[in-house]
N, C-alpha and C positions, 0 to 999 in steps of 0.2 A: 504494500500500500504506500502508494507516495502524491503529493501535490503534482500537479498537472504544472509545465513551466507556465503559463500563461496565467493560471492562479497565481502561482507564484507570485510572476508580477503585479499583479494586481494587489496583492496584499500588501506589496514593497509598498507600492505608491500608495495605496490611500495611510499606512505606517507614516509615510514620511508629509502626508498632508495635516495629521492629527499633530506629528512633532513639530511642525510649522507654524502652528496656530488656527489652521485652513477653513477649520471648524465651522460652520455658523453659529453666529455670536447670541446669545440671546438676548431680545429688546432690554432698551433701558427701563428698568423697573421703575415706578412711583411711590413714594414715604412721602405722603401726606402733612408733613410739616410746615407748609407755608414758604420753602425755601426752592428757587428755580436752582437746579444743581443742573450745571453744565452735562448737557447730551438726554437730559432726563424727558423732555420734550420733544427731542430733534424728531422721534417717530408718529408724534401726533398724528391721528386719521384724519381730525378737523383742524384746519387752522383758520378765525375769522380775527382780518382786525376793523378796529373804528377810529373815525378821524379825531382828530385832537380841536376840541367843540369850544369856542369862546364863552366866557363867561360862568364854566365851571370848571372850578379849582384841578389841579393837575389829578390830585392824590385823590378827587371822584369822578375823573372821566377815565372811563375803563378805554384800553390800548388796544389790548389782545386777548384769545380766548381760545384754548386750544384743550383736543378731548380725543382719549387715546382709550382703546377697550384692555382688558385683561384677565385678571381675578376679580378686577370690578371696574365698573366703569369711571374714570378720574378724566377731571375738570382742571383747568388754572386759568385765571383771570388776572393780567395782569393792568395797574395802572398808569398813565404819561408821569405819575409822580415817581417816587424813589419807592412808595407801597400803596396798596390799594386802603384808603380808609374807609374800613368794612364800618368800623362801631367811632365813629367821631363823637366827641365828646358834647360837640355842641345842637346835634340834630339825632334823631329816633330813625335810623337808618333803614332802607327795604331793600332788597335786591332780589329781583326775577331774571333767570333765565326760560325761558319754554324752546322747546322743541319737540319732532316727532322722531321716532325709532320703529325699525319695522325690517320688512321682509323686501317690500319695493311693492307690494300688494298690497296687507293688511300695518295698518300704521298705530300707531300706539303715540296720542298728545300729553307729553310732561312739562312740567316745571319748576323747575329746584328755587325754591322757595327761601329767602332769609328774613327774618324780624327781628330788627334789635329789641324790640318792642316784648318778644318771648322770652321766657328765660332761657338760661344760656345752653340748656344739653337739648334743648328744644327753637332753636331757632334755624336749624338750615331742616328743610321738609321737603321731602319727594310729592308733588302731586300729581294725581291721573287728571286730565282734563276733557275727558273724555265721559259724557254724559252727565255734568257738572263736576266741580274741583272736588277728590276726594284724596283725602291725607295715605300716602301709602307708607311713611317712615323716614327715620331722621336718616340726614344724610352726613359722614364725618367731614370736616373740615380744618384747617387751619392758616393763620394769615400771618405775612412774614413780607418777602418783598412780592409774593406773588399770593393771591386767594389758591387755595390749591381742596379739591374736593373731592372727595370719594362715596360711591354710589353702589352699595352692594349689591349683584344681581338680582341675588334671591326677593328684593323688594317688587321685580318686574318678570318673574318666573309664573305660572307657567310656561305666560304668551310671549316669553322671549324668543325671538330666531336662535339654534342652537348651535350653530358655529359662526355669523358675524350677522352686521345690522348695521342697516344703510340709517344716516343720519338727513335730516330737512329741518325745513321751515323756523332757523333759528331766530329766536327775537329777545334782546334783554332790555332790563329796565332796572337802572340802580337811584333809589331817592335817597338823596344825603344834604337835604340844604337844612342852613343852620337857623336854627329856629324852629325847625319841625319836630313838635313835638310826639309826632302822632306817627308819623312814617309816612303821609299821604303825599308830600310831596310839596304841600301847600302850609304859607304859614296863618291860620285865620280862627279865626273865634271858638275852634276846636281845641287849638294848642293852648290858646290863652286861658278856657275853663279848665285844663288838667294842670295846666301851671298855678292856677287861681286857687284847685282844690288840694294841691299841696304845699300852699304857700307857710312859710315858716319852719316846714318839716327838714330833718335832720337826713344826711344817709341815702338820697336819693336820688336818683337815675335819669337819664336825660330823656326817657319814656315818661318821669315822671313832671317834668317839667324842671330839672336841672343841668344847665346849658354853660354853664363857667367852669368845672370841676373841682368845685369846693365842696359838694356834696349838700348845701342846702340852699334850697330853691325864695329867691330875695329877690329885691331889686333890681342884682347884675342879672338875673337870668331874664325877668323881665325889659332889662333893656336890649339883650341877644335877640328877644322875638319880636322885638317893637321895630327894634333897626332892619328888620328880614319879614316883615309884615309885606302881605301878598305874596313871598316863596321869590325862589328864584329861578334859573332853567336848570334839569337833572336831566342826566344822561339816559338815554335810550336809544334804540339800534331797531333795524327790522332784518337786517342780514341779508341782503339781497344784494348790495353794491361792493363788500370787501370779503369774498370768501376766497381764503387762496387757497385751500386743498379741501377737500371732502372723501375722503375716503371709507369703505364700511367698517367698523370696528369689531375684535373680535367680543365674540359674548362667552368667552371660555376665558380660561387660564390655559397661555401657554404650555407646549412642552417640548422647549428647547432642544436641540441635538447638540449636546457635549462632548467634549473629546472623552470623557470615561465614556457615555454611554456608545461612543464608535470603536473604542477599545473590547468593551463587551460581545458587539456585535460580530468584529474580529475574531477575536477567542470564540466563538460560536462558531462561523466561516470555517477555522481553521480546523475545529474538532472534526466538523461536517469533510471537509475537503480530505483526512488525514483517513478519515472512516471509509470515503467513494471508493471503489474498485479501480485502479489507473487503467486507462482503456488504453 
């Protein structure tokens, strides 16, 4: 019993492809820590960006938005500032993104959901949109120089496509003006009664009508809303003018080919080849 020369070769060289590096690499993974780590995005399926819109602040007009499939679906949002101000101190912040995910037939309407306005292990929400808004679960998140979000399958399981899923119809909406107390986007006689109903209170939140961060709602807060009375313009997008890649994402967790697992394969190859009868 011997190897065939042409096996042979054949083992040499994929041998010396594995000791090479040759391998295929597996994608850059995502850690959810609010930090863009160089190459972490480069395989994004979607990349959308938006123009840099006058009149709101750097650090709330959203830049870029990029969504890559895997063990779960992850999101990063980045802003024209140095980081995205998710939770600003002086407005009750909201951020929607919506879109559809689907087969390319049957389409499935979401919208990842934030309220500073919720408490905190409860403010980014998966919704269905599809036959009115229903809550399908929290989604994790963290912010750092880039929003960065993850979306566990199993919140979109059964009807998930099972190996990828075409993305559409993207549209966001991030309200951060200061003064707002409420999240709506506007500064008017809503924000001023929850200002008014915690006036003098100690320890409280800018949902509550605390806008300076000194933690109790005075004077300075009420001059924050008077000076931003009528709202200002917040960033919103419809997606239709800046999409530069769309691609379908996987709806599995990878399973990379490593050089141990072509090493395996090998050693398999070889028993198999060493067992054949040489013709």
């Amino acid at each position: 019993m011997a190897y065939s020369w042409k096996a042979h070769k054949a083992l040499g060289w994929l041998v010396c492809l594995v000791a090479a590096g040759a391998v295929p690499a597996q994608a850059a993974s995502v850690v959810t820590d609010g930090i863009n780590t160089a190459g972490e995005w480069a395989d994004a399926s979607v990349i959308i960006h938006d123009r840099n819109e006058a009149g709101i602040p750097d650090d709330r007009d959203i830049k870029s938005i990029w969504i890559k499939g895997g063990h779960s679906l992850y999101l990063a949002v980045s802003a024209y500032g140095q980081r995205l101000d998710l939770a600003p101190r002086d407005s009750s912040s909201a951020f929607a993104f919506g879109f559809a995910l689907g087969d390319g037939q049957t389409w499935r309407h979401l919208q990842l959901d934030y309220s500073q306005a919720r408490p905190v292990d409860q403010r980014m929400r998966l919704l269905s949109l599809d036959g009115g808004a229903r809550d399908l679960g929290a989604a994790t998140y963290a912010v750092g120089d880039t929003l960065e979000i993850e979306v566990p399958w199993a919140l979109l399981r059964p009807e998930l496509p099972p190996q990828q899923a075409e993305v559409k119809n993207f549209a966001f909406e991030y309200r951060a003006v200061s003064g707002d107390v409420t999240g709506d986007g506007e500064v008017n006689l809503m924000d001023l009664g929850v200002l008014g109903s915690n006036w003098g209170r100690v320890d409280m939140a800018a949902r509550q009508g605390e806008l300076t961060g000194d933690g109790k709602v005075d004077i300075s807060d009420l001059a924050v809303l008077m000076v931003n009375w009528g709202g200002h313009p917040y960033d919103t997008f419809d997606g239709t003018a800046a999409i530069e890649r769309n691609l379908p994402v996987a709806t599995h967790a990878p399973e990379p080919l490593t050089a141990l697992s072509v090493v395996m394969a090998l050693t398999s190859l070889g028993g198999y080849l060493r067992r054949r009868p040489k013709l």
